[in-house]
N, CA, C and O atoms as a GROMACS GRO file, in nm:
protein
  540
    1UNK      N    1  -0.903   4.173  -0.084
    1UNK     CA    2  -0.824   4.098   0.011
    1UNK      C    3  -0.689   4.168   0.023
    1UNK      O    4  -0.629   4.205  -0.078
    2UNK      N    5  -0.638   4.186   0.158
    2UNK     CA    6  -0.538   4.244   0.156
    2UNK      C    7  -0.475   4.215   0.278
    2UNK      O    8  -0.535   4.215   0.386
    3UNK      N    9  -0.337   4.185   0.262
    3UNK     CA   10  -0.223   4.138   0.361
    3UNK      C   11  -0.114   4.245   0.360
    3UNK      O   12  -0.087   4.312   0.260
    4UNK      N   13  -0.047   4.258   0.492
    4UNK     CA   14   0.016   4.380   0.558
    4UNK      C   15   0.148   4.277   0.580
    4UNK      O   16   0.109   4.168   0.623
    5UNK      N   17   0.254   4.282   0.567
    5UNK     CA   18   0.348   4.217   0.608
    5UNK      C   19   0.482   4.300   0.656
    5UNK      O   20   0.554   4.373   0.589
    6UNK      N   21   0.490   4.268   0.778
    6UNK     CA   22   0.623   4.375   0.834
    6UNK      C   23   0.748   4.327   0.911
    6UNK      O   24   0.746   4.228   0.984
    7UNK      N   25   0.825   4.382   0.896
    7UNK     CA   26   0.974   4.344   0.959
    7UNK      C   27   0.951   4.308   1.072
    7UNK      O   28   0.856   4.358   1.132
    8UNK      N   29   1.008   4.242   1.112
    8UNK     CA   30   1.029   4.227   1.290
    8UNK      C   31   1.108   4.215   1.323
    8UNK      O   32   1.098   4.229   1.445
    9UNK      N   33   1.266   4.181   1.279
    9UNK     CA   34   1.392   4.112   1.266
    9UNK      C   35   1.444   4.059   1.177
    9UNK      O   36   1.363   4.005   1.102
   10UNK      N   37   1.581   4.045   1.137
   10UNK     CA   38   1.648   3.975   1.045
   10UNK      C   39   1.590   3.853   1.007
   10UNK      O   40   1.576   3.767   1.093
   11UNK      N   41   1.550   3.832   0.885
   11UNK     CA   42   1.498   3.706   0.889
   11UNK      C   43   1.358   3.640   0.925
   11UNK      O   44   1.315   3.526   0.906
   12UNK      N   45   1.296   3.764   0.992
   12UNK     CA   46   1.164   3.745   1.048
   12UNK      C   47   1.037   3.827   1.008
   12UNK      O   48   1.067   3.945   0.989
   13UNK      N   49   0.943   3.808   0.994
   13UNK     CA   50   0.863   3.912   0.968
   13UNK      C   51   0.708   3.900   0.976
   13UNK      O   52   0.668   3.785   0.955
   14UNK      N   53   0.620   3.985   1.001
   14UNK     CA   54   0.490   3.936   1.070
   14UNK      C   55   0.371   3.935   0.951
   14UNK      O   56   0.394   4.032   0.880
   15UNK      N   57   0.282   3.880   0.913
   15UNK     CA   58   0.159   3.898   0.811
   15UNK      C   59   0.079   3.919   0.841
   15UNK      O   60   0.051   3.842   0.933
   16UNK      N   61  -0.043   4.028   0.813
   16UNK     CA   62  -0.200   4.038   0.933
   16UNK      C   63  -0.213   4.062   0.810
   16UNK      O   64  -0.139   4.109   0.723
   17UNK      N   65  -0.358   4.007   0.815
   17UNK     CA   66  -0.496   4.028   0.719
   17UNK      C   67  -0.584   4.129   0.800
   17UNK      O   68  -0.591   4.140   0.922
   18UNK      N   69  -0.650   4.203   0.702
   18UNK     CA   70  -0.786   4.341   0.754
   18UNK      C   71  -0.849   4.307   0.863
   18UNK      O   72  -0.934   4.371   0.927
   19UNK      N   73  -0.800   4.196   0.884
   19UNK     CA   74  -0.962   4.159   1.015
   19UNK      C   75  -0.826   4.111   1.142
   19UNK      O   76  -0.855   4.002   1.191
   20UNK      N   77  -0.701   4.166   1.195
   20UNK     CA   78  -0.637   4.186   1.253
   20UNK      C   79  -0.509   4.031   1.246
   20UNK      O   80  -0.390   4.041   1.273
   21UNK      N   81  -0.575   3.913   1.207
   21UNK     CA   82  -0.519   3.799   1.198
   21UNK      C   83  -0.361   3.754   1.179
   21UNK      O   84  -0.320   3.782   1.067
   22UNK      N   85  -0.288   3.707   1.244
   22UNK     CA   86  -0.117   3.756   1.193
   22UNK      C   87  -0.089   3.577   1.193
   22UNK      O   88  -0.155   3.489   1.247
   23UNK      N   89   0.022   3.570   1.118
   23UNK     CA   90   0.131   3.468   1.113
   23UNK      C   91   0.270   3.534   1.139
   23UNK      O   92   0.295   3.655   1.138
   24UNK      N   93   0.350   3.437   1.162
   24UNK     CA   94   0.471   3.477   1.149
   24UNK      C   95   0.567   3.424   1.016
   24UNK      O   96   0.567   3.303   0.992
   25UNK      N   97   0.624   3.490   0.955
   25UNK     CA   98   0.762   3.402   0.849
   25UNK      C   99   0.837   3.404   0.904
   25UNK      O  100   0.846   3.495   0.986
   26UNK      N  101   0.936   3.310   0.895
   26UNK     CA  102   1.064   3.288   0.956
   26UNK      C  103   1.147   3.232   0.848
   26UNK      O  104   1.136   3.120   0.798
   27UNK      N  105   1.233   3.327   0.817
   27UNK     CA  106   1.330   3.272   0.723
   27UNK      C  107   1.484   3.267   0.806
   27UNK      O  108   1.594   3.303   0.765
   28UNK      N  109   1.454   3.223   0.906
   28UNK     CA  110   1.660   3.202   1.002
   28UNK      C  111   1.618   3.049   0.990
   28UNK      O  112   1.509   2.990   0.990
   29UNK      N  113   1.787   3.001   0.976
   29UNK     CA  114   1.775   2.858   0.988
   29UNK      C  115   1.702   2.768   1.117
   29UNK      O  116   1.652   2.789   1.227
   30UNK      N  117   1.735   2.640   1.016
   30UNK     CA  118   1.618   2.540   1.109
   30UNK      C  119   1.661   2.555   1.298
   30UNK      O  120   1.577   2.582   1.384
   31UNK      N  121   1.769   2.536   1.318
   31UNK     CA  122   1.714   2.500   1.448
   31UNK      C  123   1.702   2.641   1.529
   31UNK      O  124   1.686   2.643   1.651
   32UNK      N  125   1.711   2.744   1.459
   32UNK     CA  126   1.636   2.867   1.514
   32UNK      C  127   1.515   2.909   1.455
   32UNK      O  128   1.479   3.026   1.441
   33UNK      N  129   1.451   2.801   1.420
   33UNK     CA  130   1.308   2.880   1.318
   33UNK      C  131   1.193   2.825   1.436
   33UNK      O  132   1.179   2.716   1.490
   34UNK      N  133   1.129   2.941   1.447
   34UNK     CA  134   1.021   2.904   1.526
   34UNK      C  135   0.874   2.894   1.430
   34UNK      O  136   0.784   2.828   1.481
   35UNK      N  137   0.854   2.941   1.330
   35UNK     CA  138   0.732   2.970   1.280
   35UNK      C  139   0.792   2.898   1.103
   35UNK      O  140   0.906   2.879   1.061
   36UNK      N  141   0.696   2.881   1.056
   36UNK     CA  142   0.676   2.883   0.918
   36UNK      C  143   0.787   2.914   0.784
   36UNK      O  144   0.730   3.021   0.761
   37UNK      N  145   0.874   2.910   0.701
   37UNK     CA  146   0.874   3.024   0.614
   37UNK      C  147   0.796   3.009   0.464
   37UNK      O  148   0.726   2.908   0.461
   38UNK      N  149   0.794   3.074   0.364
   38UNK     CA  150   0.651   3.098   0.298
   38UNK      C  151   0.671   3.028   0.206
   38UNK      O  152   0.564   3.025   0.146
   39UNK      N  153   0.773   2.944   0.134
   39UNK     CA  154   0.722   2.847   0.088
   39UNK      C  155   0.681   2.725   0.177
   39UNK      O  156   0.655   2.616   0.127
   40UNK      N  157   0.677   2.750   0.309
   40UNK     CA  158   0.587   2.635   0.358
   40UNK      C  159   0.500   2.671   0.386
   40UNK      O  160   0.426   2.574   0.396
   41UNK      N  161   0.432   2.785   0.418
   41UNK     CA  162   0.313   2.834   0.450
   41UNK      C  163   0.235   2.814   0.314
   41UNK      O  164   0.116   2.786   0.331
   42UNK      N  165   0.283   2.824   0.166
   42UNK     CA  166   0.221   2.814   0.094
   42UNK      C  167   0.162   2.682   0.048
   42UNK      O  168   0.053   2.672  -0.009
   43UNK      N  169   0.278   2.540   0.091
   43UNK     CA  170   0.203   2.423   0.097
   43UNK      C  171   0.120   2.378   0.218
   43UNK      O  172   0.030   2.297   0.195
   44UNK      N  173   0.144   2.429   0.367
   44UNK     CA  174  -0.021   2.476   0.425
   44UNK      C  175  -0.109   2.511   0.400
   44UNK      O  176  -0.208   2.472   0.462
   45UNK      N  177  -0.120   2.605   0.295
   45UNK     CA  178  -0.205   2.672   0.230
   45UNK      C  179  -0.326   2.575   0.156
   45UNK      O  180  -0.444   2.581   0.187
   46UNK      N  181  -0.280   2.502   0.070
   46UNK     CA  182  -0.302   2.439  -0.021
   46UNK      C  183  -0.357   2.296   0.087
   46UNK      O  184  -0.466   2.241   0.069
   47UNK      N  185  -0.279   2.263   0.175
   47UNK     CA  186  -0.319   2.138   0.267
   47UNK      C  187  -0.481   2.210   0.336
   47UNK      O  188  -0.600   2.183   0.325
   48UNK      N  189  -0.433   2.271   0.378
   48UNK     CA  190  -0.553   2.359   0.459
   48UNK      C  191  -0.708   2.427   0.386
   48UNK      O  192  -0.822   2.438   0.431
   49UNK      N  193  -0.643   2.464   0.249
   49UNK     CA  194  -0.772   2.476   0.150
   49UNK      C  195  -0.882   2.358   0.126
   49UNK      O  196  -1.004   2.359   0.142
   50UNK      N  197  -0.784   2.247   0.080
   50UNK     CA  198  -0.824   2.114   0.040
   50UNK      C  199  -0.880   2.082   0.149
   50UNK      O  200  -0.994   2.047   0.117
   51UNK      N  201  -0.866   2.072   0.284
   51UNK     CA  202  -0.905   1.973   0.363
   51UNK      C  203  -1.033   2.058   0.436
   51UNK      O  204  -1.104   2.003   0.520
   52UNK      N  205  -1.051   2.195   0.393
   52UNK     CA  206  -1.154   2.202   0.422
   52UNK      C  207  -1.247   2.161   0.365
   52UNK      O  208  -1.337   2.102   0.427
   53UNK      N  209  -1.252   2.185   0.206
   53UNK     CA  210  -1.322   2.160   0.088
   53UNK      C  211  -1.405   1.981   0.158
   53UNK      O  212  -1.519   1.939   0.176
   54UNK      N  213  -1.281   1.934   0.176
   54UNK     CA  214  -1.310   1.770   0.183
   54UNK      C  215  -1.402   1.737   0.321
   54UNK      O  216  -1.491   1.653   0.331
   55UNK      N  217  -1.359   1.817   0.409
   55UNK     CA  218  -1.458   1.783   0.527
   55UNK      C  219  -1.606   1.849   0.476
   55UNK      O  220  -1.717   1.796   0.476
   56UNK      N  221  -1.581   1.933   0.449
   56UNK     CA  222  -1.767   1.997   0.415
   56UNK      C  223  -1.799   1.900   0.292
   56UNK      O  224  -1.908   1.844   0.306
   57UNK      N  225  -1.744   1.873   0.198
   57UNK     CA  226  -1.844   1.789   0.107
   57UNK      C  227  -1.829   1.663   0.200
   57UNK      O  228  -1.940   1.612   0.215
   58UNK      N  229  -1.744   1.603   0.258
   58UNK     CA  230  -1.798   1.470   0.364
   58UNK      C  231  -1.960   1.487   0.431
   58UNK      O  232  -2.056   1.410   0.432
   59UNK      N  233  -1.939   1.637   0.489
   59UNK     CA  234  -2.068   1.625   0.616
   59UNK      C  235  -2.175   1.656   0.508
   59UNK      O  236  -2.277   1.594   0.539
   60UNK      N  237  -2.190   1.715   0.411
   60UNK     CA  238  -2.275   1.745   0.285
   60UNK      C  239  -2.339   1.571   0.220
   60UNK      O  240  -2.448   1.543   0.171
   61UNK      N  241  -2.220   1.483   0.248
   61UNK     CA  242  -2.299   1.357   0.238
   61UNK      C  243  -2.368   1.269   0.359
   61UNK      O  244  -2.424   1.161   0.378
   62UNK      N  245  -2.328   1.383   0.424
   62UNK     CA  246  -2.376   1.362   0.573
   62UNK      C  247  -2.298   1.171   0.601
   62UNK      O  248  -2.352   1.061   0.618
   63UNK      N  249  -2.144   1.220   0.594
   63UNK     CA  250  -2.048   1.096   0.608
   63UNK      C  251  -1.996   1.158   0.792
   63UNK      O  252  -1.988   1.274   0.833
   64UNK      N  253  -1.969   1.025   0.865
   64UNK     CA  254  -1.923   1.078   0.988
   64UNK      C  255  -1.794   1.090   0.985
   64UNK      O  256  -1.716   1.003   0.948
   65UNK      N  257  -1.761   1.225   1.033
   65UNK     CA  258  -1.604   1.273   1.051
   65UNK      C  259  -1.554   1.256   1.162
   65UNK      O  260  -1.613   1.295   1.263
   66UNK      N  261  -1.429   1.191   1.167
   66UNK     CA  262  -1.366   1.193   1.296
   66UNK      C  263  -1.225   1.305   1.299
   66UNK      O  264  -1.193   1.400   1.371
   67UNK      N  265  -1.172   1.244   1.193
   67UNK     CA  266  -1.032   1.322   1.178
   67UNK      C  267  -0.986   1.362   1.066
   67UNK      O  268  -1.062   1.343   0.971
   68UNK      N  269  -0.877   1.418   1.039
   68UNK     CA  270  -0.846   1.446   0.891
   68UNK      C  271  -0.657   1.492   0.921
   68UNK      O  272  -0.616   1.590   0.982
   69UNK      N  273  -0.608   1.425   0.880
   69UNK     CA  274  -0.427   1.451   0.831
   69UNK      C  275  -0.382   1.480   0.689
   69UNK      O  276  -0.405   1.410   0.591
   70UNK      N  277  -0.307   1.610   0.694
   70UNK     CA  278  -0.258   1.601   0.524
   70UNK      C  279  -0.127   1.614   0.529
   70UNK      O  280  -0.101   1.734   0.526
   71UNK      N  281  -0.033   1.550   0.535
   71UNK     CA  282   0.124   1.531   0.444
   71UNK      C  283   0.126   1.637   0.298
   71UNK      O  284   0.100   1.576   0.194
   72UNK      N  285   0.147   1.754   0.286
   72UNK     CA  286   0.194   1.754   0.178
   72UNK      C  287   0.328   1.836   0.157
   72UNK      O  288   0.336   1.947   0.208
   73UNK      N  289   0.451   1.775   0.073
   73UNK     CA  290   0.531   1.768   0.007
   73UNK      C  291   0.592   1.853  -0.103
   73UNK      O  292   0.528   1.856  -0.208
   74UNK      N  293   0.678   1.906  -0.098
   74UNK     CA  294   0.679   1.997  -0.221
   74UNK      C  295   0.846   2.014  -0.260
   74UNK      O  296   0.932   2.046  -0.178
   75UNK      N  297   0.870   1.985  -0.404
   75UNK     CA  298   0.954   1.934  -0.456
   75UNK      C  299   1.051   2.122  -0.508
   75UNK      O  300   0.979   2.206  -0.561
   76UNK      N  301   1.170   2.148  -0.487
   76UNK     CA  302   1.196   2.275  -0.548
   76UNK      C  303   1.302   2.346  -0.632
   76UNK      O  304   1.412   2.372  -0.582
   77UNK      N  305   1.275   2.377  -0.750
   77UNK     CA  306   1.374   2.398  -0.798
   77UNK      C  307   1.546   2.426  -0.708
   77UNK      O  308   1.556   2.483  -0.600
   78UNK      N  309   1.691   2.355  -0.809
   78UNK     CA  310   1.788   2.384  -0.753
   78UNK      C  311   1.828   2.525  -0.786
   78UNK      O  312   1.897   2.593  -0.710
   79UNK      N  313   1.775   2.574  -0.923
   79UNK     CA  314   1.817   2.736  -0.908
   79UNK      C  315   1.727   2.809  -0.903
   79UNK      O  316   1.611   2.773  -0.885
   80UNK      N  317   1.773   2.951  -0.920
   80UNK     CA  318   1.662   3.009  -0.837
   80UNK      C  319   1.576   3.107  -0.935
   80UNK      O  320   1.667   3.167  -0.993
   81UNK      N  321   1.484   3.145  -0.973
   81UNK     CA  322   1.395   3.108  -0.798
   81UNK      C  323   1.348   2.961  -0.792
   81UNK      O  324   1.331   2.889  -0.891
   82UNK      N  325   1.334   2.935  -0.696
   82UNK     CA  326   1.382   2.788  -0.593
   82UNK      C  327   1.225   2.752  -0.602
   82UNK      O  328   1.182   2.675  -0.516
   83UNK      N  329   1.152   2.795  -0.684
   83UNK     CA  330   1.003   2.767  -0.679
   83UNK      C  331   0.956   2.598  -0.688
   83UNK      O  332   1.035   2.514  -0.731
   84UNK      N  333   0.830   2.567  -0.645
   84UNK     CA  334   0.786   2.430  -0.641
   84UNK      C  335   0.770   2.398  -0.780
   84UNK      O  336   0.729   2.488  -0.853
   85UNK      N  337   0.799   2.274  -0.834
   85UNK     CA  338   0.817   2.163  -0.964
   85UNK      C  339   0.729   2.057  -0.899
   85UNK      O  340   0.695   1.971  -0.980
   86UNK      N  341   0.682   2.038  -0.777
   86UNK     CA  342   0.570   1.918  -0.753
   86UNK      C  343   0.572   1.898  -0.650
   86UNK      O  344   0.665   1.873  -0.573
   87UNK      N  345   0.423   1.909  -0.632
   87UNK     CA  346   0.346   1.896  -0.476
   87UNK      C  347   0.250   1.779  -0.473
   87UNK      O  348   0.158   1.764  -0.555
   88UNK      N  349   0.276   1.703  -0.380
   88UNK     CA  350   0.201   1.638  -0.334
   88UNK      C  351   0.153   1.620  -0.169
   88UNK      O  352   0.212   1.644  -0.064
   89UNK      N  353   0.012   1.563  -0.201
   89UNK     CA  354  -0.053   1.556  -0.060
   89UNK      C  355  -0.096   1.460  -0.052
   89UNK      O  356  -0.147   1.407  -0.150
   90UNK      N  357  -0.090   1.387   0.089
   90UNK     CA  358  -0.138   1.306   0.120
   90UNK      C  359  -0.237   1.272   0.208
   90UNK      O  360  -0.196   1.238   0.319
   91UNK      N  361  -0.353   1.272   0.190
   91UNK     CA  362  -0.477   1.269   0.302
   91UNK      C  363  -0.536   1.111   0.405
   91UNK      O  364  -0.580   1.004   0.364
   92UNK      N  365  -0.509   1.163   0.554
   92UNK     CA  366  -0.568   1.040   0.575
   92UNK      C  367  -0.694   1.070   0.665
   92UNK      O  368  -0.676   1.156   0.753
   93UNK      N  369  -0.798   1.021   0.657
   93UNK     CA  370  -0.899   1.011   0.710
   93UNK      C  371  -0.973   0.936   0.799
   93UNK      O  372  -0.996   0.828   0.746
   94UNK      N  373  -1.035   0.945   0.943
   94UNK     CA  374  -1.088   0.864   0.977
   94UNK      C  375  -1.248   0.909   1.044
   94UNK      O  376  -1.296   0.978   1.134
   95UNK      N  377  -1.293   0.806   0.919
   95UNK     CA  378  -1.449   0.781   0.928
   95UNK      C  379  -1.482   0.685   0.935
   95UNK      O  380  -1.390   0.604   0.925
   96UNK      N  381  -1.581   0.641   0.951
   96UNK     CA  382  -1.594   0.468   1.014
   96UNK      C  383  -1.749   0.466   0.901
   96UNK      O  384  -1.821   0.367   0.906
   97UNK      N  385  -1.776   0.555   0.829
   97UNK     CA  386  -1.858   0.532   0.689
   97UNK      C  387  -1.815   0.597   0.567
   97UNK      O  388  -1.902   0.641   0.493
   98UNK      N  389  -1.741   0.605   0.548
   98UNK     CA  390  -1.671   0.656   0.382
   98UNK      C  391  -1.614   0.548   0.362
   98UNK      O  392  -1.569   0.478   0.452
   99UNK      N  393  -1.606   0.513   0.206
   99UNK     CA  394  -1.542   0.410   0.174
   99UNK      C  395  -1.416   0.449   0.140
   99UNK      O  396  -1.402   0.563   0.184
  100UNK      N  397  -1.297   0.407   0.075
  100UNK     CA  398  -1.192   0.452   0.014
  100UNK      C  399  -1.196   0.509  -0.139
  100UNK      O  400  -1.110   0.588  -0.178
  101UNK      N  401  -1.304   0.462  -0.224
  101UNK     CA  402  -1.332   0.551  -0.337
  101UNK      C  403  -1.388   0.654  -0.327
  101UNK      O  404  -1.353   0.740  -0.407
  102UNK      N  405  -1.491   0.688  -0.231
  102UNK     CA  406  -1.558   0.835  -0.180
  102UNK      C  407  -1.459   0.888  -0.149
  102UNK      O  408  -1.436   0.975  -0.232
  103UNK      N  409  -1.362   0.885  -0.050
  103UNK     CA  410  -1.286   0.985  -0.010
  103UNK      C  411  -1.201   0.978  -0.158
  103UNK      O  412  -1.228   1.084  -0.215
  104UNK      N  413  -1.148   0.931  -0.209
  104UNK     CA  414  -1.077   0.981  -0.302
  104UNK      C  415  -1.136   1.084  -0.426
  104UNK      O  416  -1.078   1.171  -0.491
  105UNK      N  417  -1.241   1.049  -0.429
  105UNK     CA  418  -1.320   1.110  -0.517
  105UNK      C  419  -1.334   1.251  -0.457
  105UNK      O  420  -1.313   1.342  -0.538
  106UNK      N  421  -1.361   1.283  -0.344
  106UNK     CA  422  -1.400   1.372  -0.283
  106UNK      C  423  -1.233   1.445  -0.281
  106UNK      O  424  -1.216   1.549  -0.345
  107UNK      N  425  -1.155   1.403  -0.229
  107UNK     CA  426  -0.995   1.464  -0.221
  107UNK      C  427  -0.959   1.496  -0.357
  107UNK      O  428  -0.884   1.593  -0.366
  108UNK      N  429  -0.985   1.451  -0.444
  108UNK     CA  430  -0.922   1.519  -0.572
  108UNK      C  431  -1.040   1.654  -0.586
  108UNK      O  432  -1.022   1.775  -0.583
  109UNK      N  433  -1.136   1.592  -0.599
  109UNK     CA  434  -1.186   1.753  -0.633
  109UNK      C  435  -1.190   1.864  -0.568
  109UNK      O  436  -1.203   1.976  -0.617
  110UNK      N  437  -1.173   1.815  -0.382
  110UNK     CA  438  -1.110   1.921  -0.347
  110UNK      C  439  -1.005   2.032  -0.401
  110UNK      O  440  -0.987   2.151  -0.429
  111UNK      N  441  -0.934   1.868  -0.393
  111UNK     CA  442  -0.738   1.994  -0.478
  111UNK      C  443  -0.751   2.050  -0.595
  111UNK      O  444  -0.730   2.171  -0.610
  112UNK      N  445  -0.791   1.965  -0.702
  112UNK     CA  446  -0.824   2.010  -0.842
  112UNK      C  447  -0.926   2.072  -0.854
  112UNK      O  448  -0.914   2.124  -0.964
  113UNK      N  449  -1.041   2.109  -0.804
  113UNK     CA  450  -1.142   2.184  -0.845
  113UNK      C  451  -1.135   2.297  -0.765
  113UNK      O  452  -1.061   2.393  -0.784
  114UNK      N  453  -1.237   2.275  -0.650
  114UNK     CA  454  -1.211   2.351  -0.521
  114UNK      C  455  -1.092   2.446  -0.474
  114UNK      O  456  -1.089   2.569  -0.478
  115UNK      N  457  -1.023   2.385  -0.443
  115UNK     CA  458  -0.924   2.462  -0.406
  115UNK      C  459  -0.858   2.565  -0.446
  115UNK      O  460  -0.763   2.556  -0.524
  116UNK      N  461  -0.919   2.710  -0.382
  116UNK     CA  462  -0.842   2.860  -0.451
  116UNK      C  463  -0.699   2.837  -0.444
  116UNK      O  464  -0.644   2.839  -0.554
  117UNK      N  465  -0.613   2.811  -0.326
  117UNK     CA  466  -0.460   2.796  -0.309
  117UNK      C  467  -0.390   2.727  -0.478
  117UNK      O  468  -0.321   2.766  -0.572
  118UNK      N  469  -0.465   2.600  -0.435
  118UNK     CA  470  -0.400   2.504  -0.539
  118UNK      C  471  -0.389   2.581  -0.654
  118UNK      O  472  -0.277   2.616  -0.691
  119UNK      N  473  -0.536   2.627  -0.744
  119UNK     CA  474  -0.568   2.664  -0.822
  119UNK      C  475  -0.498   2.792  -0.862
  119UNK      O  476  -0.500   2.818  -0.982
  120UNK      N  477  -0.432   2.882  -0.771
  120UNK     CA  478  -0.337   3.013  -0.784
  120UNK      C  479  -0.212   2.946  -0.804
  120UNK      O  480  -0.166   2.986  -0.912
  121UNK      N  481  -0.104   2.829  -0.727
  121UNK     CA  482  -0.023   2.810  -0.741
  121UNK      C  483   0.004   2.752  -0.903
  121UNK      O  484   0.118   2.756  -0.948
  122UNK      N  485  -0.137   2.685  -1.006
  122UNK     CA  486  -0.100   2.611  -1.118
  122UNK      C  487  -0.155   2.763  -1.179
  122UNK      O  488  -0.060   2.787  -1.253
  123UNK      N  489  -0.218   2.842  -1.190
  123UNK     CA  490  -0.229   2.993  -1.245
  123UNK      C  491  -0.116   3.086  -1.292
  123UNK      O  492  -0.008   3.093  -1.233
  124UNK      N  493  -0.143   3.148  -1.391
  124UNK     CA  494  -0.011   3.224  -1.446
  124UNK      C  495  -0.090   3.388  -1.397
  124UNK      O  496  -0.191   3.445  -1.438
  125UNK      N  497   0.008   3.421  -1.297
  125UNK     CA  498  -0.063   3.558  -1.220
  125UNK      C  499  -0.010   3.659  -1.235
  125UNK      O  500   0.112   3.662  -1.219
  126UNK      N  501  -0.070   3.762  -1.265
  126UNK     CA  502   0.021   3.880  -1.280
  126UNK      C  503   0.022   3.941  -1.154
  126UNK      O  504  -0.069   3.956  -1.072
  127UNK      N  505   0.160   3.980  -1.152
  127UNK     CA  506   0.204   4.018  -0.966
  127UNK      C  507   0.291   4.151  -1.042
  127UNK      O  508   0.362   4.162  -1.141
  128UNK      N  509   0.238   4.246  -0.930
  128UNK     CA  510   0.298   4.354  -1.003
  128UNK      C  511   0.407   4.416  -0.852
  128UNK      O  512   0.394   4.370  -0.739
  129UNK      N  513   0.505   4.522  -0.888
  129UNK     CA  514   0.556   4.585  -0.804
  129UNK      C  515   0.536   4.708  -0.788
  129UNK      O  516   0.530   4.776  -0.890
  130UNK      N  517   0.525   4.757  -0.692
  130UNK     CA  518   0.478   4.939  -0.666
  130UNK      C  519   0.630   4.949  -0.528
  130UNK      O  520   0.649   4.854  -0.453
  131UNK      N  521   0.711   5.067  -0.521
  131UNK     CA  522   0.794   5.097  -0.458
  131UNK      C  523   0.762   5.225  -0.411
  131UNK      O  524   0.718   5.308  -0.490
  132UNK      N  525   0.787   5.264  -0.233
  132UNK     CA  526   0.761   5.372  -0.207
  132UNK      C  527   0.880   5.406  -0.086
  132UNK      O  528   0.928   5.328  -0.003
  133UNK      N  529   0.915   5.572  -0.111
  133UNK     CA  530   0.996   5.588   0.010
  133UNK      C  531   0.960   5.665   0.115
  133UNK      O  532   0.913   5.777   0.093
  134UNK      N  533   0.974   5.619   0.243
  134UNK     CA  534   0.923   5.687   0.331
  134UNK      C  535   1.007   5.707   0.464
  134UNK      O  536   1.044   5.616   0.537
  135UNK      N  537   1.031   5.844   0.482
  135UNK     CA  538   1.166   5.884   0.557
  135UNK      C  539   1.108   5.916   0.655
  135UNK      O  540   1.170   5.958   0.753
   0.00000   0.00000   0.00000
């Protein structure tokens, strides 16, 4: 797996995955931010992992799906690095046959089991640095 991430501007910068796919980061303040910046992309991440997890084991119980919302929240250190101390999500669902203990049952093991995002963010990862100059 491999991500390309490049300048575009002060503050801005583009991400494509091998198969051409891009986001944008935006780290300029709020009321000039048009896109994302990556600690929020990373609790998308984690919203977006989970809620897939949760719709496929729904239709796997062959439960009817209508919709799916996730709220999630993320709490961050005051010094730095400014990293997350606690995330939460909040899922709401509308099916007109799941009960409220199925889906819960089903939403945790999304996040806690399932979920690669989640599961990297509570992981102790070795991230390495490589530096290159190119004139």
């Amino acid at each position: 797996m491999k991500v390309i991430t490049r300048y575009l501007e002060d503050e801005l910068y583009i991400a494509e995955n091998e198969n051409g796919n891009t986001i944008n980061i935006d780290m300029r303040k709020a009321e000039d931010k048009k896109s994302l910046a990556p600690i929020e992309i990373m609790l998308a991440s984690i919203a977006g992992c989970a809620a897939v997890d949760i719709v496929s084991m729904l239709k796997k119980k062959r439960k009817t799906f209508v919709d799916l919302t996730v709220e999630t929240t993320g709490v961050r250190r005051d010094e730095h690095p400014r990293g997350l101390t606690h995330i939460t999500s909040k899922y709401t669902l509308i099916s007109p046959d799941t009960n409220l203990a199925t889906f819960e049952k089903v939403a945790i093991m999304a996040t806690h089991k399932y979920c690669s995002a989640a599961a990297s963010v509570k992981a102790e990862i070795e991230i390495e640095c490589e530096v290159f100059e190119s004139k």
